[in-house]
Structures are given as structure tokens and as C-alpha cells.
One Martini backbone bead per residue (centre of mass of N, CA, C, O) as a GRO file, in nm:
protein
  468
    1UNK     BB    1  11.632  -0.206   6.813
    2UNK     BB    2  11.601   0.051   6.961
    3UNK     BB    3  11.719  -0.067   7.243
    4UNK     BB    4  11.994  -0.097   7.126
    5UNK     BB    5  12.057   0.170   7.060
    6UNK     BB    6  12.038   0.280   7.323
    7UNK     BB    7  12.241   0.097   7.467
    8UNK     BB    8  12.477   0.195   7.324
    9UNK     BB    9  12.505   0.457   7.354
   10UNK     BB   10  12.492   0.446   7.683
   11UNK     BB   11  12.749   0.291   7.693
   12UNK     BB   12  12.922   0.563   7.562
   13UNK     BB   13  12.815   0.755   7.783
   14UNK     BB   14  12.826   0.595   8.066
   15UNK     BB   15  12.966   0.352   8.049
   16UNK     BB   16  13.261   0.242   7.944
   17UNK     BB   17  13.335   0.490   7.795
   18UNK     BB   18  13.256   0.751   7.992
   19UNK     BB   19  13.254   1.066   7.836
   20UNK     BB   20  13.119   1.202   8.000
   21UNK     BB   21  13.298   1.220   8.268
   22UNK     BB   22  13.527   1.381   8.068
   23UNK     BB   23  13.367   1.621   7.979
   24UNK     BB   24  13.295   1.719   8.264
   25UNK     BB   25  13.562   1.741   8.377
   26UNK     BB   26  13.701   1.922   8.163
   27UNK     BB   27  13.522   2.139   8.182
   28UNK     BB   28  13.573   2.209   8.489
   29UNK     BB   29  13.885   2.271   8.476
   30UNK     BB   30  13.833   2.505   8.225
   31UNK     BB   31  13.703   2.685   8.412
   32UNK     BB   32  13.848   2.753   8.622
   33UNK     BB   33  14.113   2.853   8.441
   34UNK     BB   34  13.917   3.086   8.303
   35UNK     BB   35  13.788   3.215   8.578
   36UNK     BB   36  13.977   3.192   8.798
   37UNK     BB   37  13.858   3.037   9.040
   38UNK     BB   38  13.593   3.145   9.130
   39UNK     BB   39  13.478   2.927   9.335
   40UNK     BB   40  13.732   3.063   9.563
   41UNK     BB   41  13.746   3.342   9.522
   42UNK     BB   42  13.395   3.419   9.501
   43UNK     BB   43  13.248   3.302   9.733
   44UNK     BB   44  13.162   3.534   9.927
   45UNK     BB   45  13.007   3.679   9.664
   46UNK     BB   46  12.784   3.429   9.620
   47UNK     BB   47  12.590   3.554   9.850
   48UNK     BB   48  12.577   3.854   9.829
   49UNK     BB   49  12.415   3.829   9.577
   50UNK     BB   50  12.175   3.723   9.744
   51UNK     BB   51  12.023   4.021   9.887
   52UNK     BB   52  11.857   4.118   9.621
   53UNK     BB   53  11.680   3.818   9.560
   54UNK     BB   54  11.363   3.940   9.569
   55UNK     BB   55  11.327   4.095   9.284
   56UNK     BB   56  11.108   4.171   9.051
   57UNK     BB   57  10.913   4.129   8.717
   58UNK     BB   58  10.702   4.117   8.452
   59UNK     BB   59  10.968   3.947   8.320
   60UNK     BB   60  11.078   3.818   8.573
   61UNK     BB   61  11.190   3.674   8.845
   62UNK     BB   62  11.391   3.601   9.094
   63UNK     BB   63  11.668   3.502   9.165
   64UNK     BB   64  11.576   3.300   9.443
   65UNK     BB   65  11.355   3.168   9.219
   66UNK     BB   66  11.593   3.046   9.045
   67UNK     BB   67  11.710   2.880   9.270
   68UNK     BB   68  11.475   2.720   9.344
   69UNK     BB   69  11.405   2.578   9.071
   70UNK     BB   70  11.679   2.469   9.037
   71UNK     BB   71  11.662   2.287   9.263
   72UNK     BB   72  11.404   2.118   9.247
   73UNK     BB   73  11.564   1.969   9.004
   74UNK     BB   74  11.823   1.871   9.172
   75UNK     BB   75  11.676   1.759   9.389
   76UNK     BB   76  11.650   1.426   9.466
   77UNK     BB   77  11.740   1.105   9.447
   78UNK     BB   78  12.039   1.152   9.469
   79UNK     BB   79  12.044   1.268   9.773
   80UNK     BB   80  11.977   0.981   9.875
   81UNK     BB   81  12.031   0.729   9.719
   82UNK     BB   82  12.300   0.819   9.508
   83UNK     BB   83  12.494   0.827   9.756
   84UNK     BB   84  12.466   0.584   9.815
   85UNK     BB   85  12.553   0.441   9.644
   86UNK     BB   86  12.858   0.537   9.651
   87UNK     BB   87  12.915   0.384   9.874
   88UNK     BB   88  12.877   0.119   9.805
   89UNK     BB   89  13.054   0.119   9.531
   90UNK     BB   90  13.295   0.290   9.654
   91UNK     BB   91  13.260   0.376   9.960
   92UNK     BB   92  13.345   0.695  10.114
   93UNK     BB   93  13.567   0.834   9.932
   94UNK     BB   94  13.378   0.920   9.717
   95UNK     BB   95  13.266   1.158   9.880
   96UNK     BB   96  13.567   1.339   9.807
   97UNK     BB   97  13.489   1.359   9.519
   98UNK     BB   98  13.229   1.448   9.516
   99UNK     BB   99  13.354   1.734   9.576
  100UNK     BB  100  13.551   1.794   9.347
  101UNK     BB  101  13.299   1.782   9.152
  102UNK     BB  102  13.140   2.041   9.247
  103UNK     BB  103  13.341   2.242   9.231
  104UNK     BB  104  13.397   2.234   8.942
  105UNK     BB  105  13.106   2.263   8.891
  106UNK     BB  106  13.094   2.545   8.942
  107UNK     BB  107  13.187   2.675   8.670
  108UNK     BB  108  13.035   2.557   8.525
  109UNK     BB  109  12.724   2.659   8.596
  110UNK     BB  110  12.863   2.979   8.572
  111UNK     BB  111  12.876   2.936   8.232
  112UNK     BB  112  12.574   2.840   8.158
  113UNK     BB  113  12.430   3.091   8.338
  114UNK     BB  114  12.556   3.345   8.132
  115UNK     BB  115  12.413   3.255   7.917
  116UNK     BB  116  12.143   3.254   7.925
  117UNK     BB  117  12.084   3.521   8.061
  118UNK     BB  118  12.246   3.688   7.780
  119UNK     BB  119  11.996   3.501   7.552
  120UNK     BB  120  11.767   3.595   7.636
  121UNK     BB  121  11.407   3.605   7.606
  122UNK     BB  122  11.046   3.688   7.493
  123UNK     BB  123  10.761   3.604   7.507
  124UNK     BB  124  10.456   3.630   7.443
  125UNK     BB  125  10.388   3.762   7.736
  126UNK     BB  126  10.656   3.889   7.872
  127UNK     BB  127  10.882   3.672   7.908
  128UNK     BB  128  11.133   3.514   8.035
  129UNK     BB  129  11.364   3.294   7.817
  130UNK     BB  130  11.596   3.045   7.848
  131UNK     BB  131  11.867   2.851   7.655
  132UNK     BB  132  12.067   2.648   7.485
  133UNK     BB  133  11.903   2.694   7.242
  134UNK     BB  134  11.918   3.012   7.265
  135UNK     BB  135  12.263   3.014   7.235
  136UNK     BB  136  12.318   2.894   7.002
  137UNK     BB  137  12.141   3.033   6.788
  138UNK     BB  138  12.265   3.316   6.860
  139UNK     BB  139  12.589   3.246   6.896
  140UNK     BB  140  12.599   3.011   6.680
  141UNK     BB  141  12.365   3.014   6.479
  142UNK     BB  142  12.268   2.673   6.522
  143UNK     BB  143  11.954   2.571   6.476
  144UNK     BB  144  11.973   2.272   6.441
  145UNK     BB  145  12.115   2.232   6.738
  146UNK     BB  146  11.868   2.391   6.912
  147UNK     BB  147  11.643   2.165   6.799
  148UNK     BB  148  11.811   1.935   6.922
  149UNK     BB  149  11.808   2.012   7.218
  150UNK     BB  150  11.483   2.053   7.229
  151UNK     BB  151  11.392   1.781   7.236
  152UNK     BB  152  11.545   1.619   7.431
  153UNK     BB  153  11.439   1.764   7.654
  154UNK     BB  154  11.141   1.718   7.623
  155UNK     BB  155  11.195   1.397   7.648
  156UNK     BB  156  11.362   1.426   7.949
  157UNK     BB  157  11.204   1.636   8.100
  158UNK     BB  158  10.888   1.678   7.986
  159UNK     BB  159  10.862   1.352   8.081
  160UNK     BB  160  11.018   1.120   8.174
  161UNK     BB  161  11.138   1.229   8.459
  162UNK     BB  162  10.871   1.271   8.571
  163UNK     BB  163  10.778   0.979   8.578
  164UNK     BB  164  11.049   0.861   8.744
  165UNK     BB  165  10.962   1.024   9.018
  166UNK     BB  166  10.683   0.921   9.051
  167UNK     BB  167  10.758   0.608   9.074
  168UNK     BB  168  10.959   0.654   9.330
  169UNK     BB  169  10.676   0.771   9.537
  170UNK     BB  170  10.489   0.526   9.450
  171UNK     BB  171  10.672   0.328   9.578
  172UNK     BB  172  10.789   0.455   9.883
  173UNK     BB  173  10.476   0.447   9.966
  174UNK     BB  174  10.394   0.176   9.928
  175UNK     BB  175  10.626   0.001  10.087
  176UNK     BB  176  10.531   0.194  10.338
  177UNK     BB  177  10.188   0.187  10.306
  178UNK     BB  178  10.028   0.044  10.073
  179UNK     BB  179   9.976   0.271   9.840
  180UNK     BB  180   9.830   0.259   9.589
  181UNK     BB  181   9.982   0.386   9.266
  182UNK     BB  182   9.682   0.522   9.164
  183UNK     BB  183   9.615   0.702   9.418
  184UNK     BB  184   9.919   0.848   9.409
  185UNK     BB  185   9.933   0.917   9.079
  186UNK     BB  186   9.672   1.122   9.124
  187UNK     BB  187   9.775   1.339   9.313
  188UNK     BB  188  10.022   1.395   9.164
  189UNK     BB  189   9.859   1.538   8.938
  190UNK     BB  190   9.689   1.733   9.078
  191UNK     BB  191   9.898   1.908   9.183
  192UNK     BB  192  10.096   1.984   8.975
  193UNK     BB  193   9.822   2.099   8.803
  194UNK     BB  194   9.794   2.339   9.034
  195UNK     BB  195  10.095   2.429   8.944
  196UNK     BB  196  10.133   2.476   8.640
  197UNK     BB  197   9.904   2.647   8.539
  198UNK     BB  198  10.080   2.905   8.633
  199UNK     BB  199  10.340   2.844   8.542
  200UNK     BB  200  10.638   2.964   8.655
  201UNK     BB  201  10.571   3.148   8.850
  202UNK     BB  202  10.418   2.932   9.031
  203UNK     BB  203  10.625   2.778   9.021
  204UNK     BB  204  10.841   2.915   9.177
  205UNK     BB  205  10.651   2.967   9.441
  206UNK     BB  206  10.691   2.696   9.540
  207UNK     BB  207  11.007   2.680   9.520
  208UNK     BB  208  11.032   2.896   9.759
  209UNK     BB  209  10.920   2.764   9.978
  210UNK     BB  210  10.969   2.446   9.959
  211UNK     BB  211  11.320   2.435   9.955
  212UNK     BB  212  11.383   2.563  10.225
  213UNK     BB  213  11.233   2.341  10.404
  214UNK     BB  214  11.358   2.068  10.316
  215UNK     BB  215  11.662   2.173  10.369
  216UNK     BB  216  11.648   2.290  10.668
  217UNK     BB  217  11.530   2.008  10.800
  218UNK     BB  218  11.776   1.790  10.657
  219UNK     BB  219  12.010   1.971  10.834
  220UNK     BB  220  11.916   1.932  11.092
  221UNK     BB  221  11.872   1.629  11.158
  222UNK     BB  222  12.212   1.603  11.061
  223UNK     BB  223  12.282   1.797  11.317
  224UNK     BB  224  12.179   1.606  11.530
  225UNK     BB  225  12.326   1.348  11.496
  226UNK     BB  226  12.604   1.437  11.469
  227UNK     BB  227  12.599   1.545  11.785
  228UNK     BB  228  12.549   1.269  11.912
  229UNK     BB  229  12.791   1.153  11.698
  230UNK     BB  230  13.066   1.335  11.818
  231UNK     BB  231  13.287   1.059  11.853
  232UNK     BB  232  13.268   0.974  11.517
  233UNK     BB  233  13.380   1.217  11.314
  234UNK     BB  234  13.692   1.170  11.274
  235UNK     BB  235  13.659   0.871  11.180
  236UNK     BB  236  13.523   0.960  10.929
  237UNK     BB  237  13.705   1.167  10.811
  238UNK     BB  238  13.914   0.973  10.747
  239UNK     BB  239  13.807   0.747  10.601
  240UNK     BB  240  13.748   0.902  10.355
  241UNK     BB  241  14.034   1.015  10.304
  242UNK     BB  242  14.201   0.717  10.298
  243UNK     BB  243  13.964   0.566  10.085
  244UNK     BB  244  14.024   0.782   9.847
  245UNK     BB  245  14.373   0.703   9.858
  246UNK     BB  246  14.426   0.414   9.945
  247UNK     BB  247  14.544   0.394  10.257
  248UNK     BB  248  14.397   0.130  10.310
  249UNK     BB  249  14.466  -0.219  10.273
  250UNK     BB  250  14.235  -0.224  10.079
  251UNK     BB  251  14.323   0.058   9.875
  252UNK     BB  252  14.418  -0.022   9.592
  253UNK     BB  253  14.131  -0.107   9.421
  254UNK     BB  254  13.927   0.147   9.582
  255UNK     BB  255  14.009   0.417   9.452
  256UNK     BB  256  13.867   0.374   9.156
  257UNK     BB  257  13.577   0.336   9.281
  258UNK     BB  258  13.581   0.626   9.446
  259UNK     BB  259  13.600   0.780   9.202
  260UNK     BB  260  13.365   0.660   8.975
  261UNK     BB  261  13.120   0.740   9.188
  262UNK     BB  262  13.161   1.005   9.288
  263UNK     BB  263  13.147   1.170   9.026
  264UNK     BB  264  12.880   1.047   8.889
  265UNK     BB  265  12.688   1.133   9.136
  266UNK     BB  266  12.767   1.460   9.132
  267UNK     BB  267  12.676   1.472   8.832
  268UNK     BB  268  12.398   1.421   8.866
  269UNK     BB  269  12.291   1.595   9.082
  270UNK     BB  270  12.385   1.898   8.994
  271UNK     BB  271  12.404   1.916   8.657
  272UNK     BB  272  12.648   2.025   8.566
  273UNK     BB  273  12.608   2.071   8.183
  274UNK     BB  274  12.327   1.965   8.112
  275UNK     BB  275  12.126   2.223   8.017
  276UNK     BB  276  11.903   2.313   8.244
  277UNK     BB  277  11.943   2.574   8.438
  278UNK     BB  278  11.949   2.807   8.227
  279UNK     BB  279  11.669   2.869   8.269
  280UNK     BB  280  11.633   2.939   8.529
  281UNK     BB  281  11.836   3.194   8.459
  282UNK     BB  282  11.676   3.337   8.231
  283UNK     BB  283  11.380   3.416   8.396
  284UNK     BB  284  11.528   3.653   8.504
  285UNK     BB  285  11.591   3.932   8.716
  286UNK     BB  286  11.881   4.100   8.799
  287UNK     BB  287  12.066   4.128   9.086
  288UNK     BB  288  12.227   4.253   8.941
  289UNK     BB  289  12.243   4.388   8.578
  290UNK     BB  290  12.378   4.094   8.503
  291UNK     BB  291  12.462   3.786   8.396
  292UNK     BB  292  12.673   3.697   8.591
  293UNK     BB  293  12.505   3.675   8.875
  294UNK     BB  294  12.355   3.413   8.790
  295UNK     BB  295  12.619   3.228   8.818
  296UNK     BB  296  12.635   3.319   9.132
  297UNK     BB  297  12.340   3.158   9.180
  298UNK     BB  298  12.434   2.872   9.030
  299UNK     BB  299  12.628   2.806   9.192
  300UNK     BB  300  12.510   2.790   9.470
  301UNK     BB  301  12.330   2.545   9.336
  302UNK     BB  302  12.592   2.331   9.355
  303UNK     BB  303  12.631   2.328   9.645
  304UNK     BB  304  12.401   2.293   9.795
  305UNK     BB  305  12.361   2.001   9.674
  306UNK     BB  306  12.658   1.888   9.729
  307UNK     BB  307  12.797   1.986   9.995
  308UNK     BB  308  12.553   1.957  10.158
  309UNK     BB  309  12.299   1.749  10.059
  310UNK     BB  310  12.469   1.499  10.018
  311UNK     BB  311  12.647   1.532  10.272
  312UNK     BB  312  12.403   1.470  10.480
  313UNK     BB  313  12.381   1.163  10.362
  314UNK     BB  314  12.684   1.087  10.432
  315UNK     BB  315  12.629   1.061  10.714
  316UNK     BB  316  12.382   0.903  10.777
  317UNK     BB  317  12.528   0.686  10.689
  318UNK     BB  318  12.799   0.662  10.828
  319UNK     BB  319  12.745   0.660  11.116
  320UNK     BB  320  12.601   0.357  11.082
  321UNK     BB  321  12.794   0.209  10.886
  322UNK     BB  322  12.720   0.207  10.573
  323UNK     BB  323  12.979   0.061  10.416
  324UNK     BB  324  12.927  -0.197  10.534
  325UNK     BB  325  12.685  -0.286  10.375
  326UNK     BB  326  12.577  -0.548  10.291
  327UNK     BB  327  12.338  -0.549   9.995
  328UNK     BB  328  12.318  -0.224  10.010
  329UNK     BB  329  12.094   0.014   9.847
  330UNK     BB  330  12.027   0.307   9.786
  331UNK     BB  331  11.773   0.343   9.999
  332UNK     BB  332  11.785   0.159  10.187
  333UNK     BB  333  12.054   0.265  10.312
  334UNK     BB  334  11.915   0.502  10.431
  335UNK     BB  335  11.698   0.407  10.559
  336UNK     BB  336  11.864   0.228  10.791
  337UNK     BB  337  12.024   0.470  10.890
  338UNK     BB  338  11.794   0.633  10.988
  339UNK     BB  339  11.681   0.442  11.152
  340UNK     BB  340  11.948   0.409  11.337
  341UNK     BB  341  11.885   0.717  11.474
  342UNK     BB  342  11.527   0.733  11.477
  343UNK     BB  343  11.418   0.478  11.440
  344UNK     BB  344  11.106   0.430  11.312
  345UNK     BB  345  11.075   0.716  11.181
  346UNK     BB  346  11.308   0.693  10.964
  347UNK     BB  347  11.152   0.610  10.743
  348UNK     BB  348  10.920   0.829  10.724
  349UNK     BB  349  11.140   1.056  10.658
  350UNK     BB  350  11.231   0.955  10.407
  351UNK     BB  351  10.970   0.894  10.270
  352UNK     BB  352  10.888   1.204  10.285
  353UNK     BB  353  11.143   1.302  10.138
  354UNK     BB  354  11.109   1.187   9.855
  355UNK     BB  355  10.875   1.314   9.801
  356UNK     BB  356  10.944   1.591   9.783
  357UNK     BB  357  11.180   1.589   9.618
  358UNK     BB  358  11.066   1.487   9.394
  359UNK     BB  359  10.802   1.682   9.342
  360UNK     BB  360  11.020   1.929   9.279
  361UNK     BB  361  11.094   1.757   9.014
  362UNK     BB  362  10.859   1.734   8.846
  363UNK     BB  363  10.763   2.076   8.851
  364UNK     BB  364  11.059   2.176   8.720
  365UNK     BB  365  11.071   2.024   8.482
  366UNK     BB  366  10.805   2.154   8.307
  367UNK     BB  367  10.978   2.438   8.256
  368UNK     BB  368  11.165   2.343   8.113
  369UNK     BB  369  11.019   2.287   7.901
  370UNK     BB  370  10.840   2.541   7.850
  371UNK     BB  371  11.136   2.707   7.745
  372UNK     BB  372  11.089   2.555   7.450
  373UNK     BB  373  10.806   2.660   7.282
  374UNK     BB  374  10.940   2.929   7.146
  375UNK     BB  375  11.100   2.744   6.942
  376UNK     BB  376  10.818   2.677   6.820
  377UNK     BB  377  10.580   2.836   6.838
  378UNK     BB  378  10.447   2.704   7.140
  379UNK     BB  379  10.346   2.978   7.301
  380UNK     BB  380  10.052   2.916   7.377
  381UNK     BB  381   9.757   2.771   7.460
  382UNK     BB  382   9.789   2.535   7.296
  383UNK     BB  383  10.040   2.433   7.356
  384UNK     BB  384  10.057   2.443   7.647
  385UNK     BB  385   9.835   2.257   7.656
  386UNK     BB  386   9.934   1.971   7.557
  387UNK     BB  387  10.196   1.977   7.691
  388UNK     BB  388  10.049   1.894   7.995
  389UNK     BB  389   9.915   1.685   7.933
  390UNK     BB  390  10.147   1.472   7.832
  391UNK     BB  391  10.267   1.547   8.140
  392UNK     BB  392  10.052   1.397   8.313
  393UNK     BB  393  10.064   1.124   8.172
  394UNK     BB  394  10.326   1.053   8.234
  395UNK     BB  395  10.284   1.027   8.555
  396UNK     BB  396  10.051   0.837   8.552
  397UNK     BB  397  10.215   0.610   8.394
  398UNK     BB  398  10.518   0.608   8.582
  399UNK     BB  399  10.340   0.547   8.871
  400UNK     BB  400  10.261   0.208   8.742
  401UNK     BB  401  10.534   0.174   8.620
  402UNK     BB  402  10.773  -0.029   8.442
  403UNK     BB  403  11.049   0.177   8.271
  404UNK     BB  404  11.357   0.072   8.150
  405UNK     BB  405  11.357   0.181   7.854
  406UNK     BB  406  11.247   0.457   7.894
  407UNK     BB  407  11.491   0.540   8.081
  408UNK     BB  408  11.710   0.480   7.892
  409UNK     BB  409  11.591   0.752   7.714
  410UNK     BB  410  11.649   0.916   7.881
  411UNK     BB  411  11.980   0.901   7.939
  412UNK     BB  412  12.000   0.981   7.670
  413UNK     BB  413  11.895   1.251   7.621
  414UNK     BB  414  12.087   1.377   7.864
  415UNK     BB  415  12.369   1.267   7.695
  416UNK     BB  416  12.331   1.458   7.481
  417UNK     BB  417  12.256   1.697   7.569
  418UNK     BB  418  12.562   1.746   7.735
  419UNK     BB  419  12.707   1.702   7.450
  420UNK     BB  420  12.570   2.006   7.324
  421UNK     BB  421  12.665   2.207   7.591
  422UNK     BB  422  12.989   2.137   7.595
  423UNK     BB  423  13.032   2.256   7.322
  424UNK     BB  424  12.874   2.540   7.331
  425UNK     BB  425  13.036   2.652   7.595
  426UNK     BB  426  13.354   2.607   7.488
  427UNK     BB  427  13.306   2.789   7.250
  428UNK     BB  428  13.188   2.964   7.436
  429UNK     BB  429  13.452   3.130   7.637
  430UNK     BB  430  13.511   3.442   7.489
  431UNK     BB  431  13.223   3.554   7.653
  432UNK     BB  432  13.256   3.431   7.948
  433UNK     BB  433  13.500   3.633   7.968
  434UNK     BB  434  13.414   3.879   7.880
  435UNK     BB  435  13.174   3.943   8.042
  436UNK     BB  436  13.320   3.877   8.349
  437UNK     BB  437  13.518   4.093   8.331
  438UNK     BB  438  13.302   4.319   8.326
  439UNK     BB  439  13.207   4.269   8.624
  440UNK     BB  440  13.477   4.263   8.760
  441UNK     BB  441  13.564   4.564   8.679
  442UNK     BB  442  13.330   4.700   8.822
  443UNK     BB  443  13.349   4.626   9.107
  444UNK     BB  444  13.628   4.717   9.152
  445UNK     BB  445  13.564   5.053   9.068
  446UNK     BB  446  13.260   5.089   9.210
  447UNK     BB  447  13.068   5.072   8.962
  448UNK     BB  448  12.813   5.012   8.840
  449UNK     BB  449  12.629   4.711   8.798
  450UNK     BB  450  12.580   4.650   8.445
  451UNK     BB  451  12.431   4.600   8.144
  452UNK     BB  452  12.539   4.679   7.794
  453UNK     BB  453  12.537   4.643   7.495
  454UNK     BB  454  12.853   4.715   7.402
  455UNK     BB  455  13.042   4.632   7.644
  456UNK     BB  456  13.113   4.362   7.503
  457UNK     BB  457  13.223   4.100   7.370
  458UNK     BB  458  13.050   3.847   7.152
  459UNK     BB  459  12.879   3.570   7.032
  460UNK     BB  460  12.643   3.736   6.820
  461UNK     BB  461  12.332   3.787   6.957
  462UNK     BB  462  12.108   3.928   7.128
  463UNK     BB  463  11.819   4.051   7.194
  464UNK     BB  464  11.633   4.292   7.117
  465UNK     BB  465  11.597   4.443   7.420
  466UNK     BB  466  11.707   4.341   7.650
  467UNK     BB  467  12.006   4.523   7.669
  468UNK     BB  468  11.944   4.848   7.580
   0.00000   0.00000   0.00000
């Protein structure tokens, strides 16, 4: 009974109904709209900001630390499996729509991550936390609707989700060197352990050093590629923009595909408006000292995440022929296409790759569930011991399992997420606009950009002391 309400759910949000695929997209052009396209006014913006993102204080992380741990979670096997699914599934064309919707996705982002900044609080640590939960309560009143959305995240983010990567891992290891799941599940057990027990600081700095290495990593190895088949790119690029537009032969019923698969994959992947990232969004200290910021620092978290990296899959996939590989999907139309341009290495390097991305999404999603414990007043060492344990469990038990229930009910849980954080943010676009205004109005007169309670209008109340 319970897996049939999941299955009916699912197909309402995700499935036939497709309710999130038009929410997520009216949300990105809403906002595009009303913050005047500033993913394209404000790009060269969005890096300068960038420039003093390494400083920090004993109650936030630094910029830079908050753009990685977001990172850490939106980074994960959609970047590798979920593109080739796209491909395989949609076709070339598919690339750019996932282009399409990463861009409007770009105003998501800076829109949930300005309000995160802006309704931070400080937990028992004397440390900042916040997200959805934490601006529906302050911003709409509506603590019932704040408590519906951190359980969800809870069960989506706090547990299940990093079971599913855990499996990923375990999987990909066991298939390429057969490592028993449960030697590998063990390990992976133990490094978390040893990275979530010292709190966000601790998740902060290790995806502070480890995605940058991975990003730049497989940026290069894709740029190594591309050149040696460089005479290969013209007509790669040709196809996808041919494709998107169903301009090839067969390509009056293929454009419908191109589209539905590359939006679907492009909003897994970078998770604009799921009401993930303002998590990572509220831990900050910004700078400029001003909510705004963090939303600059979170839209280049969406460009990263799928202009780039996922980008980087679709060469690596077209370049090999992958778009024609008849019956071959997700990691492995990956891995053979690595395995075509880098011979034997290729499948270890995929191997390795997805190991890495999936662990830097198990330790960020931890720090996500940790950020809503305050919301229940169980930010303390019992609760965070609790909530540790249960997270571990969930590792150890989805490293062995094959889990398409549970799986499916994380599914609910995300696709519930992004229904109450999509109808949240939209309520309060009248605060996005105004706060946003305001940051813009000090910038263009050259005046500091700080930010102090009255200097414009919101909708309900910072906490006290946090903006004063």
C-alpha cells in the first residue's frame, strides 16, 4: 500500500504528470524576469565575487568553502551516469536544452540562495545555519510548512540519498575490481565518519581541497581529448544544435526527446530549486557582507555544476559516437566512451571518477540534514550523536542493498522538497527583488556594499542580531 502511494506520488511529480519539470522551468523564467536575466547581465559579476571568497569568521564558512560544499552535493553521478542517460534517451540535442535550463536555473539558484543568506540564524555553537525551513518560518510564518519540509529533507538528504551514492560506489567498485560491497561499504563508513564527526567546518574544508581537485581534474582530461579530436568538434556541435531543433531527417519526433530528457537531467544535476544548496548558501559569511552575494556565489554553483561538468560528459560521450550506441545507457555509455579515447584507463578512471563524486555527495548531504536540527531544537551533542549514527547506517545498509523502494521514496521526498520550496520562494520574490535592488543600487554608486536590517523592505523578520 505505502510503495503504491510512493509509485502514484512519483508518477504526479516526476513521471507522466511532470508537474516538477514545468514548476522548475516557470520558476526559472519567473525569475529571470523579475531579477532582469541577471545570469547574463551580472556574469562577469558572478566570478568577481569570487575574489575575497576565502575568509571566514567563527560563525560562517567563507564563500569559497560554501560554493564546495555545494558543490560536494550537486556534483555526484548525474554529472557522468545522468548526462549519458540524456544522451542515450534524448539524443545529442538533449546537450542543449540541458544548456537552456542550467541558464534559467542560474536565477533559481540566485533567488533560494539570497533568501537562505538572509534568514540565517545562529545554532547552540554560535554558528550560522539556515535554509527553507528556516525562511518559510521567518519570511511566510508558516512553521507548519517548515517543519513539513525538514522532515522531507531529513529522509531525502539526512538518509536515503546517501545510501544511493553509497550503492553507486559500491557497485562501481565491486563491477570494475570485484570489491565485496560490504569491505567497500565499510570504508566508506569509516572516511565519513571521520569527516562529518567534526561538523560543517570539517565537511567545508575537505570540499574546500577535494572539488576543486575533481573539477579540474576532469576538466582537463576532456580538454586533452577534445584536442586530440579536434577535427572531430565542428560536426559534434553541429549535431547537438541540429538535434535540439529536430532539423536531421529523422527529427520531427526526436526534438520532443531532446527536450524532455535534457531539462529532466540538467534540474537533477544542478538542483536549482530543490532547496538544497540555500543550506550551504546560509553557513556563509559573505563578502560583500550582504545576502545578495551568496546568490552570486550560487548561480557560478549551477554554471559549474552543468555548463561545465556536465558538459564535459557530453564531449567525452559525443566525441566517442555515443549518441548512436544502441542499448547501452547511463555509467556505462560513460565508461565506454572513456574506455575509446583512453583505452584500458578509461573505464578505471570513470571508476574512480564516480567514486569520488558520489563520496563528496554522501559527505555534503550529511551537513544538509545537520542544518535543520536547529529547527527542532536538537543541535546538541544527543541529537547530533542520533542523527550521525542513523546516518551511518543508512551508508552501511545501502552500500549492500539493492533499494528501488527506498530509492523511490527518496524520490517522493525531493520532488515534495522542491514543491514547497518552488511555491516559497515564488511567494516572497517581492524580498528577492528587493534585497537584490538594493545590492545593486550600492554597487552602481560605488557606495560599501553591507547589508543592516531597515535598509529595505522583507517579508516577515531576519533574526534579531544576525543583520543589526
Amino acid at each position: 500500500m505505502i510503495n503504491e502511494i510512493v509509485a502514484f506520488i512519483n508518477n504526479i511529480l516526476w513521471g507522466n504528470g511532470q508537474i516538477l519539470i514545468y514548476m522548475l522551468l516557470a520558476a526559472g523564467i519567473w525569475f529571470s524576469v523579475k531579477l532582469g536575466f541577471i545570469q547574463i547581465r551580472h556574469f562577469g559579476h558572478m566570478f568577481s565575487v569570487m575574489k575575497g571568497s576565502n575568509k571566514s569568521d567563527k560563525a560562517g564558512i567563507s564563500s569559497f568553502q560554501a560554493l564546495c560544499t555545494s558543490l560536494s552535493a550537486r556534483v555526484g553521478t548525474g554529472n557522468l551516469a545522468g548526462v549519458a542517460v540524456a544522451i542515450s534517451l534524448g539524443g545529442s540535442g538533449a546537450i542543449f536544452w540541458m544548456w537552456v535550463i542550467a541558464i534559467l536555473g542560474m536565477a533559481t539558484g540566485f533567488a533560494e540562495s539570497v533568501l537562505g543568506q538572509l534568514y540565517k540564524v545562529k545554532d547552540a555553537n554560535g554558528e550560522f545555519r539556515g535554509g527553507p525551513a528556516y525562511y518559510i518560518q521567518q519570511g511566510l510564518n508558516k512553521r507548519w510548512l517548515a517543519i513539513i519540509f525538514s522532515l522531507f529533507l531529513f529522509l531525502g538528504y539526512g538518509f536515503i540519498f546517501s545510501a544511493v551514492q553509497a550503492n553507486t560506489i559500491t557497485d562501481a567498485l565491486n563491477h570494475a575490481y570485484a570489491i565485496p560491497t560490504l569491505y567497500s561499504g565499510l570504508v566508506i563508513i569509516i572516511l565519513a565518519g571521520l569527516i562529518v564527526i567534526g561538523g560543517l567546518r570539517a565537511i567545508a574544508k575537505f570540499a574546500e581541497w577535494v572539488v576543486p581537485f575533481m573539477a579540474i581534474t576532469y576538466v582537463l582530461v576532456t580538454l586533452a581529448i577534445t584536442v586530440i579530436n579536434i577535427d572531430l568538434v565542428p560536426a559534434m556541435l553541429w549535431d547537438i544544435l541540429s538535434s535540439a531543433f529536430g532539423l536531421q531527417e529523422a527529427g520531427a519526433g526526436a526534438i520532443g526527446a531532446a527536450f524532455k530528457h535534457g531539462v529532466q537531467r540538467g534540474l537533477y544535476s544542478n538542483e536549482a530549486g530543490s532547496g538544497s544548496v540555500p543550506h550551504a548558501a546560509a553557513s556563509a559569511s559573505p563578502n560583500p557582507d550582504h545576502p545578495v552575494s551568496q546568490g552570486y556565489v550560487q548561480m557560478l554553483g549551477v554554471f559549474i555544476d552543468t555548463m561545465i561538468l556536465c558538459t564535459c560528459s557530453a564531449i567525452v560521450i559525443l566525441l566517442a559516437g555515443g549518441a548512436s550506441g544502441e542499448g547501452m545507457e547511463g555509467i556505462r555509455l560513460t565508461q565506454n566512451a572513456m574506455s575509446t579515447h583512453l583505452g584500458a584507463g578509461g573505464g578505471d578512471f570513470v571508476a574512480a571518477a564516480i567514486s569520488l563524486f558520489a563520496f563528496t555527495s554522501v559527505v555534503a548531504n550529511y551537513a544538509y540534514g545537520e542544518s535543520n536540527l536547529h529547527m527542532f531544537k536538537l543541535d546538541n551533542k544527543i541529537g547530533r550523536t542520533a542523527y550521525t549514527a542513523g546516518y551511518l547506517l543508512m551508508i552501511l545498509w545501502g552500500s549492500m542493498a539493492a533499494l528501488p523502494e527506498v530509492w523511490a521514496a527518496a524520490d517522493m521526498a525531493l520532488g515534495l522538497m522542491t514543491v514547497i520550496n518552488i511555491t516559497a520562494i515564488v511567494w516572497m520574490t517581492p524580498t528577492i527583488v528587493s534585497i537584490s535592488k538594493d545590492y545593486f543600487k550600492k554597487r552602481e554608486s560605488g557606495e560599501e556594499i553591507t547589508y543592516k536590517s531597515g535598509d529595505c523592505e522583507i517579508q516577515g523578520k531576519s533574526e534579531k542580531g544576525i543583520w543589526d
